[in-house]
Predicted model as a PDB file, atoms N, CA, C, CB and O in Angstrom, pLDDT in the B-factor column:
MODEL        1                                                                  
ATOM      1  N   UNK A   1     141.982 -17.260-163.237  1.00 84.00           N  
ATOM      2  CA  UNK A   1     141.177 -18.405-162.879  1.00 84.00           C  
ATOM      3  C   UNK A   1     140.167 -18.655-163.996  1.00 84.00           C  
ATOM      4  CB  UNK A   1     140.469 -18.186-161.515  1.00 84.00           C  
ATOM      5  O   UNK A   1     139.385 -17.813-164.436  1.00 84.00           O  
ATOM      6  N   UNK A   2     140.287 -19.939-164.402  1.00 90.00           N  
ATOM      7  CA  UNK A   2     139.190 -20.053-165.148  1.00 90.00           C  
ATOM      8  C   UNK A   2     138.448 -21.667-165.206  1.00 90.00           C  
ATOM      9  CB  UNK A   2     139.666 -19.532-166.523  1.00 90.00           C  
ATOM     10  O   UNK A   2     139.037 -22.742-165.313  1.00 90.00           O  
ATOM     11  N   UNK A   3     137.342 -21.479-165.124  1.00 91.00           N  
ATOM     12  CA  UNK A   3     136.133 -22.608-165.009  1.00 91.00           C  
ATOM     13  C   UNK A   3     135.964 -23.519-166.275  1.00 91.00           C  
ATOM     14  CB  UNK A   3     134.644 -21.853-164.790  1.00 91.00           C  
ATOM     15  O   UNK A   3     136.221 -23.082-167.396  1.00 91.00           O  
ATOM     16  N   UNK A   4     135.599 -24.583-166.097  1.00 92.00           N  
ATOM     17  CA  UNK A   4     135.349 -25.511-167.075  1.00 92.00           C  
ATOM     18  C   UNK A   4     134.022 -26.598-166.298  1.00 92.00           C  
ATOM     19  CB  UNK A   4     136.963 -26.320-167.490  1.00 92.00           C  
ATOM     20  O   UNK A   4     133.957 -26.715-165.075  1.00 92.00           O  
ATOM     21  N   UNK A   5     133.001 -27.348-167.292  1.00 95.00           N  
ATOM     22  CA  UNK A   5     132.335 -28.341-167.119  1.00 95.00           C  
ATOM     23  C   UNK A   5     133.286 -29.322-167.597  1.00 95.00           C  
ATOM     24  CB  UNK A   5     131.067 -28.285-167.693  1.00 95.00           C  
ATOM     25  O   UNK A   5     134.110 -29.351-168.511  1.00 95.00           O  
ATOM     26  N   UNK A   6     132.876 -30.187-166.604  1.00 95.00           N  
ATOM     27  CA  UNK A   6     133.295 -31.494-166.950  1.00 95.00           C  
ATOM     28  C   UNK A   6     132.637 -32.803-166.479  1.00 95.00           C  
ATOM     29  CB  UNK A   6     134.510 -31.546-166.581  1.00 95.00           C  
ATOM     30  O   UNK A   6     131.901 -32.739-165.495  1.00 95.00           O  
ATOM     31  N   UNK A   7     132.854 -34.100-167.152  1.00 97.00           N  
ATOM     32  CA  UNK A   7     131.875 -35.103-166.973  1.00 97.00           C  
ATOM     33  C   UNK A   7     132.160 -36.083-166.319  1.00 97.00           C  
ATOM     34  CB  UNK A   7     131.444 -35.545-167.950  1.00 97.00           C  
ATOM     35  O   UNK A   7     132.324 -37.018-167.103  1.00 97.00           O  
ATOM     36  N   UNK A   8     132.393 -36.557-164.743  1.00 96.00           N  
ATOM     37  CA  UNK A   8     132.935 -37.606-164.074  1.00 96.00           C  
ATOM     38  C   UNK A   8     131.814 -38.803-163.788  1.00 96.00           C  
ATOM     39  CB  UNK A   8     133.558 -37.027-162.786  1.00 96.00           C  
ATOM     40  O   UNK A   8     130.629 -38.814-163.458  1.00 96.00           O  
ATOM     41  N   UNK A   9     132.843 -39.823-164.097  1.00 97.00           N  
ATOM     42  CA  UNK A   9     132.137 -41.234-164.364  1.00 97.00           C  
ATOM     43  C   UNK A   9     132.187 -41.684-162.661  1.00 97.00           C  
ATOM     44  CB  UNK A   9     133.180 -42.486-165.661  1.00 97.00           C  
ATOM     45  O   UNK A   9     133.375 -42.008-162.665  1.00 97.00           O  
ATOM     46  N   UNK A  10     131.915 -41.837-161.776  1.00 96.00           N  
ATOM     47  CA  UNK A  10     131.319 -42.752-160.768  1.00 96.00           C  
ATOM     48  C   UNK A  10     130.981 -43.830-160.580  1.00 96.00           C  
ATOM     49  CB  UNK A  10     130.629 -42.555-160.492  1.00 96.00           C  
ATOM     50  O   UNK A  10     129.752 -43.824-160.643  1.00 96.00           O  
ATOM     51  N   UNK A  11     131.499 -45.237-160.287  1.00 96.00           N  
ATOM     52  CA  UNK A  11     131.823 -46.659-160.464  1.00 96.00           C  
ATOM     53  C   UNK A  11     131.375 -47.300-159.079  1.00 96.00           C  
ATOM     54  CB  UNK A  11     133.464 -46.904-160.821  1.00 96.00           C  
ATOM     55  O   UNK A  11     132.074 -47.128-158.080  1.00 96.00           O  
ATOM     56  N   UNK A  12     130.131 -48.084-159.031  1.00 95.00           N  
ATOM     57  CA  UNK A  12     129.724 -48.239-157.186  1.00 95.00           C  
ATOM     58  C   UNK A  12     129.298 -49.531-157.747  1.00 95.00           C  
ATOM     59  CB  UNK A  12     128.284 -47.036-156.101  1.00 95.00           C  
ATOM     60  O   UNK A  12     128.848 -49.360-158.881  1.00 95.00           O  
ATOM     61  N   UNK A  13     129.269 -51.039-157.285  1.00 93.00           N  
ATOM     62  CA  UNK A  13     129.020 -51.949-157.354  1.00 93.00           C  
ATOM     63  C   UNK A  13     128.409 -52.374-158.934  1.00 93.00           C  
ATOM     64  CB  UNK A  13     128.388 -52.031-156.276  1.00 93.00           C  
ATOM     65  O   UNK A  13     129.329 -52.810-159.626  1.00 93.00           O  
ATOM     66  N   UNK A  14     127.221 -52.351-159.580  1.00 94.00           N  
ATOM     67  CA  UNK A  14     126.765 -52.552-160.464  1.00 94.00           C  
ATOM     68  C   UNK A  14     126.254 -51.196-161.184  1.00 94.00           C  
ATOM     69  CB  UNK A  14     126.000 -53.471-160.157  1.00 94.00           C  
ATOM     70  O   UNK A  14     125.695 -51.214-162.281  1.00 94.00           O  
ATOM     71  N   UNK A  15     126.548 -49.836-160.330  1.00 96.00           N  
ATOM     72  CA  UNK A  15     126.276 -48.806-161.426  1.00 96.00           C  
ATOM     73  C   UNK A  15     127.384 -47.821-161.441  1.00 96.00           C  
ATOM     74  CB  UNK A  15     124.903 -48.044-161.218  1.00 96.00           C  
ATOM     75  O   UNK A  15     128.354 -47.784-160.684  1.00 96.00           O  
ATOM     76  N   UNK A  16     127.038 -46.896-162.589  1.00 97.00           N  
ATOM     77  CA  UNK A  16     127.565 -45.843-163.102  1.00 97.00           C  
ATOM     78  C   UNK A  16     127.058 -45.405-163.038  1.00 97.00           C  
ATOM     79  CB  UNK A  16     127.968 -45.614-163.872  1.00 97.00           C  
ATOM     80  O   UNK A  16     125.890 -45.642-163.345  1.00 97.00           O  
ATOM     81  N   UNK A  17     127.765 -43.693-162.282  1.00 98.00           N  
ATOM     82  CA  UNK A  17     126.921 -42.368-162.366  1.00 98.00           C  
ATOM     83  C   UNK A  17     127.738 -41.389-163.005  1.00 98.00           C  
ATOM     84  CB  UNK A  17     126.445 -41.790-160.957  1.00 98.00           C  
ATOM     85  O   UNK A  17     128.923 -41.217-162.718  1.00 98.00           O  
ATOM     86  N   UNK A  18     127.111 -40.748-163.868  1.00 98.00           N  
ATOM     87  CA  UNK A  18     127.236 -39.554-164.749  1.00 98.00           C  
ATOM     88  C   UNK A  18     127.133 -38.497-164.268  1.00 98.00           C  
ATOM     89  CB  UNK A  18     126.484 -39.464-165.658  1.00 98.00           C  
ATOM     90  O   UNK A  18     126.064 -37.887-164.286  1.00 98.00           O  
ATOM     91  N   UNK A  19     128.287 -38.003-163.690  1.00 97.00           N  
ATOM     92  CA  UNK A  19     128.341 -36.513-162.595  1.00 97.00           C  
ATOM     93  C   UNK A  19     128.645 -35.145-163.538  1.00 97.00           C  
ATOM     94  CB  UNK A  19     129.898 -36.629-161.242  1.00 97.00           C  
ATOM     95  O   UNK A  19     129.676 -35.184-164.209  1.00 97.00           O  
ATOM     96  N   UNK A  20     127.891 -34.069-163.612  1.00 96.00           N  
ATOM     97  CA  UNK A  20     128.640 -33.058-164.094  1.00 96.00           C  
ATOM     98  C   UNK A  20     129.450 -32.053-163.278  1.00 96.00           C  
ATOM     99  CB  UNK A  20     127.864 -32.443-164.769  1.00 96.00           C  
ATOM    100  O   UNK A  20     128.860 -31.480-162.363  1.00 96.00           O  
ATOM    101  N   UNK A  21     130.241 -31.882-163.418  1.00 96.00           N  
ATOM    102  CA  UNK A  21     130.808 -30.668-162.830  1.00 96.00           C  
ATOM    103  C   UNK A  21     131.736 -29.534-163.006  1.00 96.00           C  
ATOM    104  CB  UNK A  21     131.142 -30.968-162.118  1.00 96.00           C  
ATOM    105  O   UNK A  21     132.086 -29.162-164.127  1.00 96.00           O  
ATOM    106  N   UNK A  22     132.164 -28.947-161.848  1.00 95.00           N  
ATOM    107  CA  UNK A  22     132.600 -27.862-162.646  1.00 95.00           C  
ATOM    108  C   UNK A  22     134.622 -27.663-162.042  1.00 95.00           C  
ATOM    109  CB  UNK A  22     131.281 -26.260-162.198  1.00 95.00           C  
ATOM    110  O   UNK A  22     135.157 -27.403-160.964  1.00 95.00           O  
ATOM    111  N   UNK A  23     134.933 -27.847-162.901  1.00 94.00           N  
ATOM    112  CA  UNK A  23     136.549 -27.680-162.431  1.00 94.00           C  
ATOM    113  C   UNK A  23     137.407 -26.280-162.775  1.00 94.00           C  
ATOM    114  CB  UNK A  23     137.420 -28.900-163.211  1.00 94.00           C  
ATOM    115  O   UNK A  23     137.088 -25.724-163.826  1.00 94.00           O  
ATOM    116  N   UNK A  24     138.269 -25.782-162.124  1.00 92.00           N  
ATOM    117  CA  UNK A  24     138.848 -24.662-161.662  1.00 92.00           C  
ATOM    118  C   UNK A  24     139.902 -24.863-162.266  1.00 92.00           C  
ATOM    119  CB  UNK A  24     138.947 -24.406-160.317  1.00 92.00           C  
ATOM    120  O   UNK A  24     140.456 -25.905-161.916  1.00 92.00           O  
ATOM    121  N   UNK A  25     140.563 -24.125-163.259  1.00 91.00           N  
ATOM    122  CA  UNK A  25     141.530 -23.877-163.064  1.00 91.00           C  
ATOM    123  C   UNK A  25     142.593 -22.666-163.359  1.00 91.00           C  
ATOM    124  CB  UNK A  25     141.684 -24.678-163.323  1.00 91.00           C  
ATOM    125  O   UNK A  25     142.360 -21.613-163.952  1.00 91.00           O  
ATOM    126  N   UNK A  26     143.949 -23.153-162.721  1.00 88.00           N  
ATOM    127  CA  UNK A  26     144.179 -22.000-162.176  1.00 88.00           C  
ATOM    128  C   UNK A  26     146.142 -21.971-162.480  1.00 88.00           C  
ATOM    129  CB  UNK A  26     143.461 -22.025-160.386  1.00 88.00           C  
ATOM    130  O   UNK A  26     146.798 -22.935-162.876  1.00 88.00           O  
ATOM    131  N   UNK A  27     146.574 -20.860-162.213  1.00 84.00           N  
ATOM    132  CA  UNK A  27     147.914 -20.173-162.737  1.00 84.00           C  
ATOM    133  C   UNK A  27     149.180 -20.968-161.977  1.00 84.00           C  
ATOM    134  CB  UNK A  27     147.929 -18.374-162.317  1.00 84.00           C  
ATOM    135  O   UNK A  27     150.239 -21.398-162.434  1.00 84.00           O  
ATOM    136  N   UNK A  28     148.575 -20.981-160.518  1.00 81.00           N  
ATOM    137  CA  UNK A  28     149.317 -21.317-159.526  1.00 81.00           C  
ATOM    138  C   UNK A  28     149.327 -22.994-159.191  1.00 81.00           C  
ATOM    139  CB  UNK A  28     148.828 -20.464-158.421  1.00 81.00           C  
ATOM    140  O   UNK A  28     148.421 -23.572-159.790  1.00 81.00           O  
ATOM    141  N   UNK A  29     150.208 -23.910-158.322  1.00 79.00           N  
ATOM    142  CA  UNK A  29     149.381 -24.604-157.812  1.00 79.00           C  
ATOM    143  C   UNK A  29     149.133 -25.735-158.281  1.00 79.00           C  
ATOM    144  CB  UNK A  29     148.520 -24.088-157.713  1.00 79.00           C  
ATOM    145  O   UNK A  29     149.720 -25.815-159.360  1.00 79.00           O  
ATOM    146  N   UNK A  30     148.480 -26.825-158.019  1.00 84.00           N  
ATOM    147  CA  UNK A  30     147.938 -27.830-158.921  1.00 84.00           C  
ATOM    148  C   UNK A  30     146.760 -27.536-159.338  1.00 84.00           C  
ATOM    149  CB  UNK A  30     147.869 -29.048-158.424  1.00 84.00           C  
ATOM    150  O   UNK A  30     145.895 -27.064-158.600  1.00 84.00           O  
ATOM    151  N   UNK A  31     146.595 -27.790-160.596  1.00 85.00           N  
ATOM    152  CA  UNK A  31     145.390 -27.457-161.096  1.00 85.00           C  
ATOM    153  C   UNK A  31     145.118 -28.890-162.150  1.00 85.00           C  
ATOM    154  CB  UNK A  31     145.474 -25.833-161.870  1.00 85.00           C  
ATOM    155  O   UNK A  31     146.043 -29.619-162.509  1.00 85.00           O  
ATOM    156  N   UNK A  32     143.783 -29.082-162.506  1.00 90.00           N  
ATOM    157  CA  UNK A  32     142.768 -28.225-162.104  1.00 90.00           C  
ATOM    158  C   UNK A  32     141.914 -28.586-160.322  1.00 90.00           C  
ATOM    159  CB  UNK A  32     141.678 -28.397-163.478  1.00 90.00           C  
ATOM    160  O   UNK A  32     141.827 -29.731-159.878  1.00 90.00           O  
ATOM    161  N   UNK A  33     141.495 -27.588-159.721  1.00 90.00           N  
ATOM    162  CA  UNK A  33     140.819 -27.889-158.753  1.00 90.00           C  
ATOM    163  C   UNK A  33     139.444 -27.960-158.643  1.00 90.00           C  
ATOM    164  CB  UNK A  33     141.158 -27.289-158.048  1.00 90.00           C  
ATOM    165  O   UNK A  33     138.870 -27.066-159.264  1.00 90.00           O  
ATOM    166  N   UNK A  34     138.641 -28.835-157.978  1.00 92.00           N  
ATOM    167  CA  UNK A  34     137.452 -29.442-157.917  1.00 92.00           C  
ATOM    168  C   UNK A  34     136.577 -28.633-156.493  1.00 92.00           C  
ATOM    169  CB  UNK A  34     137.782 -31.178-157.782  1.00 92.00           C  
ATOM    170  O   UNK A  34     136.831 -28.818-155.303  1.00 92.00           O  
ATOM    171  N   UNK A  35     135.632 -27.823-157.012  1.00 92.00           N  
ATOM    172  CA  UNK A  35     135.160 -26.915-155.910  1.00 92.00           C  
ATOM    173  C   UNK A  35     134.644 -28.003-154.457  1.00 92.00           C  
ATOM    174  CB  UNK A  35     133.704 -25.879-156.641  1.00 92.00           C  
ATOM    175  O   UNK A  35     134.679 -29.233-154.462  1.00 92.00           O  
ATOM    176  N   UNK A  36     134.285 -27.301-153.548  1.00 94.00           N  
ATOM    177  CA  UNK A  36     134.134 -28.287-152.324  1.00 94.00           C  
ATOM    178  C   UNK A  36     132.532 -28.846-152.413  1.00 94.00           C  
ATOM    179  CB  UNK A  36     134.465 -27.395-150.710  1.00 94.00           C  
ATOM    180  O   UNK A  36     132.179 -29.981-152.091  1.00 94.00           O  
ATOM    181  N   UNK A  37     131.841 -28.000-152.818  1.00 96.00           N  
ATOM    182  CA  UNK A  37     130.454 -28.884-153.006  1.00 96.00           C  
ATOM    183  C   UNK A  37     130.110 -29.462-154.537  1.00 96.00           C  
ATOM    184  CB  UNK A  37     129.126 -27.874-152.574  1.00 96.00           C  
ATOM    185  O   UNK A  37     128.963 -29.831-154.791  1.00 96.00           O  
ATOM    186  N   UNK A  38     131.100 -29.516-155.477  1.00 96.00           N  
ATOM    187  CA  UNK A  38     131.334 -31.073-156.645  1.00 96.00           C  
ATOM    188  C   UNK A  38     131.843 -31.936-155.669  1.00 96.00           C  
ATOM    189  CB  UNK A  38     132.666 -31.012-158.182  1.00 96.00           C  
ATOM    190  O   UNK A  38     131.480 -33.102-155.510  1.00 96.00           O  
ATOM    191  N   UNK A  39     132.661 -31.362-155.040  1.00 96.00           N  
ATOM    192  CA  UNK A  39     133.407 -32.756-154.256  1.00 96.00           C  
ATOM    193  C   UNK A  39     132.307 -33.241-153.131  1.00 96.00           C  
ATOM    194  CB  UNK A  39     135.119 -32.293-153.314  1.00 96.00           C  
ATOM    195  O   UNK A  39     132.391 -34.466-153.041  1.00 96.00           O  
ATOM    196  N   UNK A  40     131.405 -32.769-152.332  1.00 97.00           N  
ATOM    197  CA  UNK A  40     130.411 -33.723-151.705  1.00 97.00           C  
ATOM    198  C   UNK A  40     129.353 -34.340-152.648  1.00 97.00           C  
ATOM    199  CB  UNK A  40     129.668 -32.999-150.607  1.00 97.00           C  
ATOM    200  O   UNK A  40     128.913 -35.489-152.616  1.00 97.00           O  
ATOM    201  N   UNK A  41     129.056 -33.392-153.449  1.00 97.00           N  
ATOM    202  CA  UNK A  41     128.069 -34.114-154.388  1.00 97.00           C  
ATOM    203  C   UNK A  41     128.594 -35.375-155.058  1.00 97.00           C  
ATOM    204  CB  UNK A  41     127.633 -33.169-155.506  1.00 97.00           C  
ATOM    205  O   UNK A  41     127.845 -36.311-155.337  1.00 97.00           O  
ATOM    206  N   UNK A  42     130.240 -35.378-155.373  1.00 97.00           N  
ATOM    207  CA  UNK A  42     130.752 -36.878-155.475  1.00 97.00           C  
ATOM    208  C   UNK A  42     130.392 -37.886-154.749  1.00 97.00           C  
ATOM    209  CB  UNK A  42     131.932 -36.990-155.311  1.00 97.00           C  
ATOM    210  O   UNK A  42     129.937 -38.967-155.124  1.00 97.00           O  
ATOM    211  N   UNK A  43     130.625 -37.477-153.600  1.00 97.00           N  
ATOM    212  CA  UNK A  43     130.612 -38.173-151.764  1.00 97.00           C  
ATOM    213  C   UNK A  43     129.651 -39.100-151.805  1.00 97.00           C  
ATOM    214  CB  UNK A  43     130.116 -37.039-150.317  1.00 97.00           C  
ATOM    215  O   UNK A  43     129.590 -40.329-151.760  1.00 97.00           O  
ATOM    216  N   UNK A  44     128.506 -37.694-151.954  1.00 97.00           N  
ATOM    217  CA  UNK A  44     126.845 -38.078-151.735  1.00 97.00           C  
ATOM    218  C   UNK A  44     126.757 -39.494-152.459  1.00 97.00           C  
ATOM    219  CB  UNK A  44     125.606 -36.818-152.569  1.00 97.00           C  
ATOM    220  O   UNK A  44     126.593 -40.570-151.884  1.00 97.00           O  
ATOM    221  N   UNK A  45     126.939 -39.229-154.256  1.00 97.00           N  
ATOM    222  CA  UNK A  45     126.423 -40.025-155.031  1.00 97.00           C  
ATOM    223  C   UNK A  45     127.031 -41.807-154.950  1.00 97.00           C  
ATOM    224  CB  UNK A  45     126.644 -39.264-156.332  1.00 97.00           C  
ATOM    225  O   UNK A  45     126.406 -42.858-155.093  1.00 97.00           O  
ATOM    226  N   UNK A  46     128.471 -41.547-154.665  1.00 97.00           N  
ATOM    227  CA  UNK A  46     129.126 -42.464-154.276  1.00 97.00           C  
ATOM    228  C   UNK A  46     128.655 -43.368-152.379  1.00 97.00           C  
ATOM    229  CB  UNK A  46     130.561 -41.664-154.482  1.00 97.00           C  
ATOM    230  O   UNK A  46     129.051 -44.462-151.977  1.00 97.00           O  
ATOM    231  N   UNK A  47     127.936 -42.585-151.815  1.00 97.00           N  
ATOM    232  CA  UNK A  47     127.974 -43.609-150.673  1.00 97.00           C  
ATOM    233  C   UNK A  47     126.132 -43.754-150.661  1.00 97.00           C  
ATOM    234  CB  UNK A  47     128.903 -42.885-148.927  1.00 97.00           C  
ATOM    235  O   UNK A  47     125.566 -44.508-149.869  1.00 97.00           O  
ATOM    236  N   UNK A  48     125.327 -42.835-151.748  1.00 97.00           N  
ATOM    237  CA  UNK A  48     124.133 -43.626-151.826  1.00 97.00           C  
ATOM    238  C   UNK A  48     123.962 -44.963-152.693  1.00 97.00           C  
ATOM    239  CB  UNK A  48     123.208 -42.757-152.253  1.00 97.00           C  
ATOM    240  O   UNK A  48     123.241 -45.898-152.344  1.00 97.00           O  
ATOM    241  N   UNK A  49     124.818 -44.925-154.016  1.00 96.00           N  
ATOM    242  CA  UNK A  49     125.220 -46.340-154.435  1.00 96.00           C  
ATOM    243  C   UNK A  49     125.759 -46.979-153.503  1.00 96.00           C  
ATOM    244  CB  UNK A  49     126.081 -46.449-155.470  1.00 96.00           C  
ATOM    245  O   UNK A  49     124.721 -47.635-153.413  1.00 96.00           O  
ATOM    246  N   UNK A  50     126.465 -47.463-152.637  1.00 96.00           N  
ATOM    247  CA  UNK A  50     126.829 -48.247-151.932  1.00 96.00           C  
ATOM    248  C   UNK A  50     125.997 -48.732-150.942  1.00 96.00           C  
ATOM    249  CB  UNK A  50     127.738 -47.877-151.583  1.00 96.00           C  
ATOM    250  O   UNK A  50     126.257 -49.784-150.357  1.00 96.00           O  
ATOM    251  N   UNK A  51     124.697 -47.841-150.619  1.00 95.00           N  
ATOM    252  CA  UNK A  51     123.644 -47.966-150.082  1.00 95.00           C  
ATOM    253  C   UNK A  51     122.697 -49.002-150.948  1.00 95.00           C  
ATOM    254  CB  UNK A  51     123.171 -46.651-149.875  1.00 95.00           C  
ATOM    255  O   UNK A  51     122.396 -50.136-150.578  1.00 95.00           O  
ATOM    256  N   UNK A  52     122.363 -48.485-151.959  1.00 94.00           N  
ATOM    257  CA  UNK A  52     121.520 -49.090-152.899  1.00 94.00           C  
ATOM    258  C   UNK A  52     120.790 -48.575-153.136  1.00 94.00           C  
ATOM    259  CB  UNK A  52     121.071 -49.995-152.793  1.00 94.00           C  
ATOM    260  O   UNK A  52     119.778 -49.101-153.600  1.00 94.00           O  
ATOM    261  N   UNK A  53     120.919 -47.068-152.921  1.00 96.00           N  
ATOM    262  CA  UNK A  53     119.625 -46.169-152.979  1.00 96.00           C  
ATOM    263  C   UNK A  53     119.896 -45.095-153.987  1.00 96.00           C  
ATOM    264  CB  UNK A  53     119.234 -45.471-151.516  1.00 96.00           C  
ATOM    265  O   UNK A  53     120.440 -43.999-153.854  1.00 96.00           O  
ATOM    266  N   UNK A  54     119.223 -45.872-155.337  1.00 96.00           N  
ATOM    267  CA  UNK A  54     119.424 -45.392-156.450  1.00 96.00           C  
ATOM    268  C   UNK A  54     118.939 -44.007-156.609  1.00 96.00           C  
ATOM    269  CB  UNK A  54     118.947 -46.202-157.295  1.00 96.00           C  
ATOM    270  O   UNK A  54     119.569 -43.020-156.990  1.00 96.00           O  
ATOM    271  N   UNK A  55     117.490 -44.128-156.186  1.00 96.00           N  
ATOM    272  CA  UNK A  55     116.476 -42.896-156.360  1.00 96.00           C  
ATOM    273  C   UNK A  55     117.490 -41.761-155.820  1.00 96.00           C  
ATOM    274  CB  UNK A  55     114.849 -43.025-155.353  1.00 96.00           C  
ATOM    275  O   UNK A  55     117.930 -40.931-156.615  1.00 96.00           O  
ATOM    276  N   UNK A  56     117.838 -41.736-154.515  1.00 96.00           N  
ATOM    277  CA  UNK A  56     118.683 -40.459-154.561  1.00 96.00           C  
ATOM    278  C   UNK A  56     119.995 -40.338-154.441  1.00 96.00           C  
ATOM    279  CB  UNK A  56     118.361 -39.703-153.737  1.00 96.00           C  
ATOM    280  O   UNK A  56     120.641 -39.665-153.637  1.00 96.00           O  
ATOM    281  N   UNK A  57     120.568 -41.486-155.843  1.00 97.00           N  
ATOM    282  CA  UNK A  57     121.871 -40.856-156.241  1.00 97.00           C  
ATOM    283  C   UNK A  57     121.664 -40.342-158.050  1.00 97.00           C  
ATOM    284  CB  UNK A  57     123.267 -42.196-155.955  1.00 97.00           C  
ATOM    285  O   UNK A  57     122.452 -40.114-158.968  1.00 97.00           O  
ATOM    286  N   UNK A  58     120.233 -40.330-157.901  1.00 97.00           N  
ATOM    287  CA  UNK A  58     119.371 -39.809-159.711  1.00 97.00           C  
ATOM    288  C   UNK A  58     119.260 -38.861-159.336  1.00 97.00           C  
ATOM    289  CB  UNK A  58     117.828 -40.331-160.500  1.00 97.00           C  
ATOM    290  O   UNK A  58     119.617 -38.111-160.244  1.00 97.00           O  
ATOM    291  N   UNK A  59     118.805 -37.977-158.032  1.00 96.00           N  
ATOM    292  CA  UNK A  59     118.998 -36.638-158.062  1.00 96.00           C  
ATOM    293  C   UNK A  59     119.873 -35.897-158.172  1.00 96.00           C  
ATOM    294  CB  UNK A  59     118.708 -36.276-157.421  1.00 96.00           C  
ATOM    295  O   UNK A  59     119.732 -34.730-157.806  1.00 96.00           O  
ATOM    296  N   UNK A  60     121.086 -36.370-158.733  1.00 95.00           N  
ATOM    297  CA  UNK A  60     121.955 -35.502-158.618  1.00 95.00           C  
ATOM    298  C   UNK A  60     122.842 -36.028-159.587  1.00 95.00           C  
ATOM    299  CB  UNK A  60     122.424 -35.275-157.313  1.00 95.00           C  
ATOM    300  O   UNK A  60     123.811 -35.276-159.484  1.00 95.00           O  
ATOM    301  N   UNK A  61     123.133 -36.943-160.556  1.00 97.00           N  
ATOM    302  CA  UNK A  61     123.407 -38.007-161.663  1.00 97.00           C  
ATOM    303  C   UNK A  61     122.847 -38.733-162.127  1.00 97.00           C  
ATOM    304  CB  UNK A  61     124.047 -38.654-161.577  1.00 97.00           C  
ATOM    305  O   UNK A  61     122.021 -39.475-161.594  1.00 97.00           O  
ATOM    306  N   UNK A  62     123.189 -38.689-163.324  1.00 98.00           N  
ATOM    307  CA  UNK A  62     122.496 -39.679-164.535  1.00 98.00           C  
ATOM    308  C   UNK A  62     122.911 -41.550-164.098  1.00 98.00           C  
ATOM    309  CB  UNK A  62     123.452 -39.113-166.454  1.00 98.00           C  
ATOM    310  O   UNK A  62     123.861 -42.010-164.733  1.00 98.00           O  
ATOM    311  N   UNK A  63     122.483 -42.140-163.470  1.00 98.00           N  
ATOM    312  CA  UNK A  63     122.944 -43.509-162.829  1.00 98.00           C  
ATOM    313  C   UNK A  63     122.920 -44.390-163.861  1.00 98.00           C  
ATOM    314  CB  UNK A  63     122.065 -44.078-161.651  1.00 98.00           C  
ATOM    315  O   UNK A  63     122.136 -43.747-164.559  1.00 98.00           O  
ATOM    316  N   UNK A  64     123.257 -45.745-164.771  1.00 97.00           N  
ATOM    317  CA  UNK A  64     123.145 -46.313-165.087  1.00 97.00           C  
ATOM    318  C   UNK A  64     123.461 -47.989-164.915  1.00 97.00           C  
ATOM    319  CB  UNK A  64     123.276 -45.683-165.573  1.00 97.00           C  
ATOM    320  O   UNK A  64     124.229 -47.765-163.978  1.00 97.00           O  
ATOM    321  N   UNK A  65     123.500 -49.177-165.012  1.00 96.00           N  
ATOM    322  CA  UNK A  65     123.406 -50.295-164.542  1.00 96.00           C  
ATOM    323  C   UNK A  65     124.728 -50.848-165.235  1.00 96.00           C  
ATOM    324  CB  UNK A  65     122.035 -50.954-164.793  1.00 96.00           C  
ATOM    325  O   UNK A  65     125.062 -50.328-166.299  1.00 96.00           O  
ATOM    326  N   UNK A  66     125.363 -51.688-164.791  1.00 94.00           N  
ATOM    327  CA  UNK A  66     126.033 -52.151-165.836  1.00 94.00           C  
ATOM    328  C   UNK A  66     125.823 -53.941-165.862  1.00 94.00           C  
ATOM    329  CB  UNK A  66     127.610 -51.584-165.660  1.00 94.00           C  
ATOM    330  O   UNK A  66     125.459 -54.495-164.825  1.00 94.00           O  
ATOM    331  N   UNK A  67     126.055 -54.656-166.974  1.00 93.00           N  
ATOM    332  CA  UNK A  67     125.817 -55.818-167.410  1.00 93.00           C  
ATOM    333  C   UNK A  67     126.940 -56.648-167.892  1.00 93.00           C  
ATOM    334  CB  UNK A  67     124.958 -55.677-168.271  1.00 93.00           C  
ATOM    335  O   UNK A  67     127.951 -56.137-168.374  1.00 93.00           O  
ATOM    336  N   UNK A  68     126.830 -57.499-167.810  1.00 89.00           N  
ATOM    337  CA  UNK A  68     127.926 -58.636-167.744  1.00 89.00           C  
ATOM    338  C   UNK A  68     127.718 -59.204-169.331  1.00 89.00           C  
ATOM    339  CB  UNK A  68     127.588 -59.981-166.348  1.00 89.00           C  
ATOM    340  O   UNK A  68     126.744 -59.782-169.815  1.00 89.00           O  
ATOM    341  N   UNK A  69     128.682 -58.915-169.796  1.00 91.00           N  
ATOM    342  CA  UNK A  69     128.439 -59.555-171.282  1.00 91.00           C  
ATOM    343  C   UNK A  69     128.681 -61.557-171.009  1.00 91.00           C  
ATOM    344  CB  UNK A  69     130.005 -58.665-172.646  1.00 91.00           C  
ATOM    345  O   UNK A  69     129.387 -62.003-170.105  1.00 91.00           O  
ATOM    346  N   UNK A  70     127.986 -62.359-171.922  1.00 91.00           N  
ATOM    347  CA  UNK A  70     128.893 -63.481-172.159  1.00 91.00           C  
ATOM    348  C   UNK A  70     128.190 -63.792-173.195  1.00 91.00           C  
ATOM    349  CB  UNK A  70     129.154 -64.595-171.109  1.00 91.00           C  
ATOM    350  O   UNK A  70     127.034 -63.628-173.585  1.00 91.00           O  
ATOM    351  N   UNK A  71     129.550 -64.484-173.708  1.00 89.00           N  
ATOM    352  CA  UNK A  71     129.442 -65.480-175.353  1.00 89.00           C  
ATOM    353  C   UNK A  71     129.173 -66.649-175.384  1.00 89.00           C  
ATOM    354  CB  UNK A  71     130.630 -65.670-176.187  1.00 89.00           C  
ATOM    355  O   UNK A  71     129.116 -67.241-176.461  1.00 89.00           O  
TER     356      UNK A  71                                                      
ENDMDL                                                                          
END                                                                             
């Protein structure tokens, strides 16, 4: 078994969140696997953006805005 960081992007109406985490992997199986509390901390961050409640989806990701280019 062996561990890795890794950096998942998070896509909720007008932001992006910058998740770190940590993925598993492993001999057997599908791999790599995503431990069970990265996977709520996904959850979390994903249904407080959908909320609109930025402040605490920053506790736990880097959030950023995104913008509409035009020419």
């Amino acid at each position: 078994m062996k561990k890795r960081q890794h950096t998942k992007l998070v896509h909720e109406g007008q932001y992006i969140a910058e998740v770190d985490i940590e993925l598993i992997d492993m001999d057997e199986g599908w791999s790599p696997y995503l431990s069970l509390d990265d996977a709520y901390k996904l959850d979390d961050i994903r249904d407080a953006l959908r909320r609109g409640d930025v402040k605490s989806a920053a506790r736990l990701a880097r959030i950023f805005t995104l913008t509409p280019v035009t020419l």
